[in-house]
C-alpha positions as CSV (number, residue, x, y, z in Angstrom):
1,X,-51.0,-40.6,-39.2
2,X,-48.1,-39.8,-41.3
3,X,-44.7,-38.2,-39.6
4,X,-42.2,-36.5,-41.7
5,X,-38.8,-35.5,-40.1
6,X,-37.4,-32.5,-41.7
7,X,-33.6,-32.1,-41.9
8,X,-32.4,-28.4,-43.2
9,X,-28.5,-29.2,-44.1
10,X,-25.4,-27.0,-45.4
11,X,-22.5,-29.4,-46.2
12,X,-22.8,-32.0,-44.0
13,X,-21.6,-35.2,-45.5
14,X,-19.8,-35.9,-42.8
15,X,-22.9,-36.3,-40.6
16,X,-25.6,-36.8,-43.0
17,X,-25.7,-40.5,-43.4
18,X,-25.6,-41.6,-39.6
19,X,-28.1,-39.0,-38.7
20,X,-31.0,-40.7,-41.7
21,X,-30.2,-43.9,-40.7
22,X,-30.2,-43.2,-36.8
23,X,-34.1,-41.7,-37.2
24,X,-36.5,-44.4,-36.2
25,X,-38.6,-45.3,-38.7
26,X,-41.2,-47.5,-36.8
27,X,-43.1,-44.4,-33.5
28,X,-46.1,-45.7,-31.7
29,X,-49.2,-43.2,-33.3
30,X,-47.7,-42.9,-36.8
31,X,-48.5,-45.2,-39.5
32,X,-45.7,-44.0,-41.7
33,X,-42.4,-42.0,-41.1
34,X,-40.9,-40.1,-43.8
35,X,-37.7,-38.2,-43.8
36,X,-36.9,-34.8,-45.9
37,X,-33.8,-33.4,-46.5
38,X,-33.6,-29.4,-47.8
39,X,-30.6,-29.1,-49.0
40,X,-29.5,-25.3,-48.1
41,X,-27.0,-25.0,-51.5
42,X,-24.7,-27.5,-50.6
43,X,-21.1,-28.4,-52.4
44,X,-20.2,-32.0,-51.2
45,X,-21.8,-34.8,-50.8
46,X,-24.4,-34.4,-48.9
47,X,-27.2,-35.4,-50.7
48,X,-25.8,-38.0,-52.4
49,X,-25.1,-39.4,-49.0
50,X,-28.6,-38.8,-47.9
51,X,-30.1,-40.5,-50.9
52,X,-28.0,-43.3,-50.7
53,X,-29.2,-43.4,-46.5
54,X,-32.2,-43.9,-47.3
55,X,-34.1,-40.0,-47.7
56,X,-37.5,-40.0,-49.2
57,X,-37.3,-36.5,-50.7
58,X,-34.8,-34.2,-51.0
59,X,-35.1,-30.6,-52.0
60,X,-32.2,-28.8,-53.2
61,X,-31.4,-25.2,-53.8
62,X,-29.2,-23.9,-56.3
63,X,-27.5,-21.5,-53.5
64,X,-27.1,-21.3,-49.8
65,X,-30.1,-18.7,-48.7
66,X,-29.8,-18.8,-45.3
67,X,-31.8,-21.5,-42.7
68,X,-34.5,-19.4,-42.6
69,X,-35.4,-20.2,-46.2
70,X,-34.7,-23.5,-46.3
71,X,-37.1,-24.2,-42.5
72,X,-40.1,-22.4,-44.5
73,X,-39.7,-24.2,-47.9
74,X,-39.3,-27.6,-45.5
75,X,-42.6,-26.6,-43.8
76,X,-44.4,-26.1,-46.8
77,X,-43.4,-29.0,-48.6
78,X,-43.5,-31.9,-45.3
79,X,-47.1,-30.1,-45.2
80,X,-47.8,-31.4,-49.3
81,X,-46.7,-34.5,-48.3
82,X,-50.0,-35.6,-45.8
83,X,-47.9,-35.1,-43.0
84,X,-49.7,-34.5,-39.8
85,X,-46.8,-34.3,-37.7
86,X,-43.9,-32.5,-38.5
87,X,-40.2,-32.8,-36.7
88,X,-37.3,-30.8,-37.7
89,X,-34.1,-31.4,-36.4
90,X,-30.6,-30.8,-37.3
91,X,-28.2,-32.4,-39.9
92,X,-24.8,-31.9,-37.1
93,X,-25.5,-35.4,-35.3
94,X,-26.3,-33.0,-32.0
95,X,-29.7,-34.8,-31.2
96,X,-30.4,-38.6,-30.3
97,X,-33.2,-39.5,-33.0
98,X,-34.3,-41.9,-30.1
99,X,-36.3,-38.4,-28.7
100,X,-38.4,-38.1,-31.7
101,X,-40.8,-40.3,-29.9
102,X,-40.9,-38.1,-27.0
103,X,-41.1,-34.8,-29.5
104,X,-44.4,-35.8,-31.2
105,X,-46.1,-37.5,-28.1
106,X,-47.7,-34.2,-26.3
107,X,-49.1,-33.7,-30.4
108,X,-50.8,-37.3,-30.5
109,X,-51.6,-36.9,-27.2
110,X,-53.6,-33.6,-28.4
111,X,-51.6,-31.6,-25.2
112,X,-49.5,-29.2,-27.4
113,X,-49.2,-27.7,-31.1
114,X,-45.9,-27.2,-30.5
115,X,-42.7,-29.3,-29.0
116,X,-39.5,-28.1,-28.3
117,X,-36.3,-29.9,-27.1
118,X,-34.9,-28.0,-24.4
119,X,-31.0,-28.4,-23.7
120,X,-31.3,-26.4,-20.2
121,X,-34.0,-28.4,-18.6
122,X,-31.3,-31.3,-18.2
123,X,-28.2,-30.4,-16.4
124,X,-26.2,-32.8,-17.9
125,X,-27.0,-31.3,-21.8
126,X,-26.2,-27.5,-20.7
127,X,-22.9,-28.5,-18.5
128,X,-21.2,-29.3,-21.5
129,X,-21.9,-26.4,-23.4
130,X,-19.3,-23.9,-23.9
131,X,-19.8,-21.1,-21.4
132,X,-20.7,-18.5,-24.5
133,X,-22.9,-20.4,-26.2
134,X,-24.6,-20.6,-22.7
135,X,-24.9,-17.6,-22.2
136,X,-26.3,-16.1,-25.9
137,X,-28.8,-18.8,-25.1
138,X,-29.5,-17.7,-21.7
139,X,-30.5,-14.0,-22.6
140,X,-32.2,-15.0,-25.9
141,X,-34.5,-17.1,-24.2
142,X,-35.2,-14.5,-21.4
143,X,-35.6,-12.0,-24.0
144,X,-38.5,-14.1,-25.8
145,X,-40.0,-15.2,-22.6
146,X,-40.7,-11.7,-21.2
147,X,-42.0,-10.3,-24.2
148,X,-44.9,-13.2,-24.5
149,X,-45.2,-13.5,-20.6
150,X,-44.6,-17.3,-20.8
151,X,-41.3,-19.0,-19.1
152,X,-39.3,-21.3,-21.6
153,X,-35.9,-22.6,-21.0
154,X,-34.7,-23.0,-24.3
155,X,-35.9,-21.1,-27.4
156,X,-32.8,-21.5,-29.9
157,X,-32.7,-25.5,-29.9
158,X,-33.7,-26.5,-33.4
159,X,-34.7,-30.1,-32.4
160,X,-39.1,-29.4,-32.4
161,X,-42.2,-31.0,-33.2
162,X,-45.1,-29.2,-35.0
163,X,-48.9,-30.5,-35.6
164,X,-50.1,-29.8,-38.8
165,X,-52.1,-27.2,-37.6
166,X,-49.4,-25.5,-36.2
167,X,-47.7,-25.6,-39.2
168,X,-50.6,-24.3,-41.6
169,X,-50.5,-21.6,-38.8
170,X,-46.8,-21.0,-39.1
171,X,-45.3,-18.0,-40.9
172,X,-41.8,-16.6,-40.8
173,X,-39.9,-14.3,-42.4
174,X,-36.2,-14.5,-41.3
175,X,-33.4,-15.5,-43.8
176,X,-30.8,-16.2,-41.4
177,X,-32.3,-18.1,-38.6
178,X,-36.3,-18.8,-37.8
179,X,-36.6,-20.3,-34.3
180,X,-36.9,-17.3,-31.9
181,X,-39.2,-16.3,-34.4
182,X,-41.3,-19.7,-33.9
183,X,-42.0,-19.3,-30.9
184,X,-43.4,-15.5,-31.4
185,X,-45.1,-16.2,-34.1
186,X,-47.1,-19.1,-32.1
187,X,-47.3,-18.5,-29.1
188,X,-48.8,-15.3,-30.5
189,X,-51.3,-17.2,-32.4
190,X,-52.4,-19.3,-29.4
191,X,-51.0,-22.7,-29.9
192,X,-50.2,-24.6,-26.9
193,X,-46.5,-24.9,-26.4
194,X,-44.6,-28.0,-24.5
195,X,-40.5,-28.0,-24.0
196,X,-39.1,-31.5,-22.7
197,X,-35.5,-32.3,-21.9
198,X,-33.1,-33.9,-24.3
199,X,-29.7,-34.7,-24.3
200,X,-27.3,-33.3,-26.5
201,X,-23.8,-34.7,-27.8
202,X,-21.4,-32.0,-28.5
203,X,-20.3,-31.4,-32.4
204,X,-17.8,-33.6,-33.0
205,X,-17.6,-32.9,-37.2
206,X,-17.3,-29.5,-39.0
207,X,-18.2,-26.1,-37.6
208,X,-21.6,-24.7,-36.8
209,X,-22.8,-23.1,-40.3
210,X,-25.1,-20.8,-38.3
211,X,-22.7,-19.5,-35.4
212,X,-19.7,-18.7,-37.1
213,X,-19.2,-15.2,-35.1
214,X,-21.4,-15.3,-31.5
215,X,-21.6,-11.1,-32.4
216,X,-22.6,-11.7,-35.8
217,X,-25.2,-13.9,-34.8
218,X,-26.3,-11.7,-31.9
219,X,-27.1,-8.6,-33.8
220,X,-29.1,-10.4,-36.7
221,X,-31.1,-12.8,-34.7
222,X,-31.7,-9.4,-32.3
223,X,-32.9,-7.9,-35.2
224,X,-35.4,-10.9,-36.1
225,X,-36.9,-10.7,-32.8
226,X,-37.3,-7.1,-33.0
227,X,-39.2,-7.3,-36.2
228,X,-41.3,-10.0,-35.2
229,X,-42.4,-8.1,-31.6
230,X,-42.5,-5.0,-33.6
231,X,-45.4,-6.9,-36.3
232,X,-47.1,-8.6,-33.4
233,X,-47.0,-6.3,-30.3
234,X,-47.1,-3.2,-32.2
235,X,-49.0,-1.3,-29.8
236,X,-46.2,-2.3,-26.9
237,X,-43.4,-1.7,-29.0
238,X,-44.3,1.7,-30.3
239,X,-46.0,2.6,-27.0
240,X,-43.3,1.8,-24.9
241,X,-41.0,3.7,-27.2
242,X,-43.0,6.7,-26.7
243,X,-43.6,6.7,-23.1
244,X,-39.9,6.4,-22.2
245,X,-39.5,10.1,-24.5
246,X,-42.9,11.3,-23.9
247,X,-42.2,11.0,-19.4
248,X,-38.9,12.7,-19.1
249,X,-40.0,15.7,-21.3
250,X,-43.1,16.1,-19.0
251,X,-41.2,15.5,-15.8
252,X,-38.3,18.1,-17.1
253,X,-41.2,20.5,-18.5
254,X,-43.0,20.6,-14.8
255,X,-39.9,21.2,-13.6
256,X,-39.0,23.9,-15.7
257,X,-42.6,25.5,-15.1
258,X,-42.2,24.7,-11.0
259,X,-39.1,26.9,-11.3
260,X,-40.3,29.7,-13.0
261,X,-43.5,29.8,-10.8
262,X,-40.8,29.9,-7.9
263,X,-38.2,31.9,-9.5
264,X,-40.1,33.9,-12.1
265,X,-37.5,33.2,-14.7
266,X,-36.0,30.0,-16.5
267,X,-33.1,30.6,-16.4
268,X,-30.1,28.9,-16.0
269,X,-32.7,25.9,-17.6
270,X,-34.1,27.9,-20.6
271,X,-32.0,25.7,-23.3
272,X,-33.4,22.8,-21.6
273,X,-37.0,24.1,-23.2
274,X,-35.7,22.8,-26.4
275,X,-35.2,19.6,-25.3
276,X,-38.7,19.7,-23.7
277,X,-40.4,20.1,-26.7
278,X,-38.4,17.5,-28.5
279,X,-39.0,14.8,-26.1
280,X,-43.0,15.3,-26.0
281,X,-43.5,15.8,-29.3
282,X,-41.5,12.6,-30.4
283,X,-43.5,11.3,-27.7
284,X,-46.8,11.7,-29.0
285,X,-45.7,10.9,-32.4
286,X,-44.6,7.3,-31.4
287,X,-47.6,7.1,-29.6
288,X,-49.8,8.0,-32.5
289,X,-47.8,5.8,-34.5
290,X,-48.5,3.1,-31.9
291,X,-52.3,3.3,-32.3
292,X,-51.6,3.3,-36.2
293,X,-49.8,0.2,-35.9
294,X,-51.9,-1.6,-33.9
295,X,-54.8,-1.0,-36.6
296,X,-52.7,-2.4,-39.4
297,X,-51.8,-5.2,-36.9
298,X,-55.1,-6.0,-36.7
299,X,-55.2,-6.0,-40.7
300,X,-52.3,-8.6,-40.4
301,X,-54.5,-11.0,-38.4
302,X,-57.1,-11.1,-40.7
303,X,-54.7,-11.4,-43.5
304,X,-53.2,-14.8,-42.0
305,X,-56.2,-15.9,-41.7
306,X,-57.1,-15.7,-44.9
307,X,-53.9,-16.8,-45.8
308,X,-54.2,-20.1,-43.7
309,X,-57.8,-20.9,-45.0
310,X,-56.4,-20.3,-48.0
311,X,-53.5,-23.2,-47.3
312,X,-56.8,-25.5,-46.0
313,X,-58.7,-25.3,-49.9
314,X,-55.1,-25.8,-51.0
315,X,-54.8,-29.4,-49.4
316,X,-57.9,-29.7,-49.7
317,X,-57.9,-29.8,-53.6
318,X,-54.6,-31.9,-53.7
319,X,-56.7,-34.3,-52.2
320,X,-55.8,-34.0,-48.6
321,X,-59.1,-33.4,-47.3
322,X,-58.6,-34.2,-44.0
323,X,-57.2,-30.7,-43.4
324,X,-60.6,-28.8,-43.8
325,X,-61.8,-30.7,-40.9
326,X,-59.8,-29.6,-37.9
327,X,-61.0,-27.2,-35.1
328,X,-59.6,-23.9,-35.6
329,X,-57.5,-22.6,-32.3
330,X,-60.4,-20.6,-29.7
């Protein structure tokens, strides 16, 4: 069993070396524990630093594009390395490397596809958080757990654990940030989820290259989670949109038609007719757009799972043909 601990980083020298050297090289279950380092575009020395720590690989690109990018090109290459347990965690010096252990655990214990560190489930972790970041986190993390009907506590900590299956699984599309989108994108595909609490040291070097305006981030990772229950609840999203035009025209319609039973005349509501007719035919057009969606979303599922059979012949011709052999998710 082969673990490799994936470390996305933006100009980070300041951290870089204690965090490599901190990760524990020697985890009951794993033969062998590799770390990888994507560098996001950096202009110090962070990868000089991380080579010099002790990195196994390092993946550089030319530009910063975004940690979005640089998750998905980690994923993909900690998958071409044989791992079958993949941990990504930040490059800040946030996390104690001494959880990794706990992280990948539930996977060898074959109870989860998916780990993630929870800051909130440990009072001691959240207390110290600044009372915005706090609360961004709070309503992110209620937002995702009502749309996929599961209670989580933390869905913005990038401190996780995937199984290789999960990751062949995995696919994201966000530039600027993936890890609400993780959790739709999984928990969507039916792979068992497990948070456990960590402890988390406040930054202490730099600034947060992610959260450099709380609005700023608010409004595009909105927009990510929007996208991604828009692609994978099309039927809800679309729907829902519909129904809450398509009701009020009807209820303002009957009223208009109770009133002129009553009355014999529309007046003083004949401009609302306008609006009427408006309402229920944008109604029915989101609603006819939801049935549309929800047959192309049914085209998307068979497309990923072409796509991730596709991944297996991949490994499977590099020689990792241990991949071909694992249950698929019922």
């Amino acid at each position: 069993m082969k673990l490799v601990v994936m470390i996305p980083a933006y100009n980070e020298e300041e951290t870089i070396t204690d965090v490599i050297l901190e990760i524990p090289r020697q985890i009951d279950g794993m033969d062998k524990v590799e770390i990888l380092l994507i560098d996001d575009g950096s202009s110090d020395d962070t990868v000089a630093l991380a080579k010099k720590a002790g990195v196994d690989k390092t993946i550089s690109h030319g530009t910063n594009q975004g940690l979005g990018i640089a998750f998905r090109n980690g994923i993909e290459t900690a998958i071409s390395m044989g791992a079958d347990v993949i941990v990504t965690m930040d490059a800040d010096g946030q996390f104690d490397s001494n959880d990794v252990p706990s992280l990948v655990e539930p996977i060898l214990n074959n109870e989860a596809d998916f780990v993630a560190a929870s800051r909130f489930l440990d009072k001691q972790s959240w207390a110290q958080m600044p009372w915005i970041k706090r609360l961004g986190n709070r309503i992110f993390t209620r937002i995702i757990s009502y749309l996929l009907g599961q209670k989580f506590s933390d869905t913005q900590c990038g401190f996780r654990a995937y199984s290789r299956q999960a990751a062949l699984r995995l696919n994201t599309f966000g530039r600027f940030t993936y890890t609400q989108e993780v959790f739709i994108d999984l928990v969507n595909k039916g792979m068992r989820v497990q948070e456990i609490a960590v402890q988390v040291e406040q930054r202490q070097k730099g600034k947060s290259r992610i959260v450099k305006n709380w609005f700023n981030y608010g409004t595009k990772a909105m927009a990510i989670i929007l996208r991604s229950f828009r692609d994978y609840q099309p039927l809800r999203f679309f729907g829902t949109i519909g129904l809450i035009t398509l009701i009020p025209g009807i209820g303002a319609g009957l009223f208009i038609l109770i009133y002129w039973v009553i009355t014999s005349r529309t007046s003083p509501f004949t401009s609302l007719l306008y609006l009427v007719v408006i309402l229920v035919v944008m109604g029915l057009l989101f609603i006819v757009l939801a049935l549309i969606a929800d047959m192309i979303g049914r085209q998307r599922h068979i497309n990923e799972e072409i796509l991730y059979h596709l991944k297996l012949r991949q490994y499977e011709a590099d020689g990792d043909s241990t991949l071909i052999n694992e249950d698929l998710p019922k």
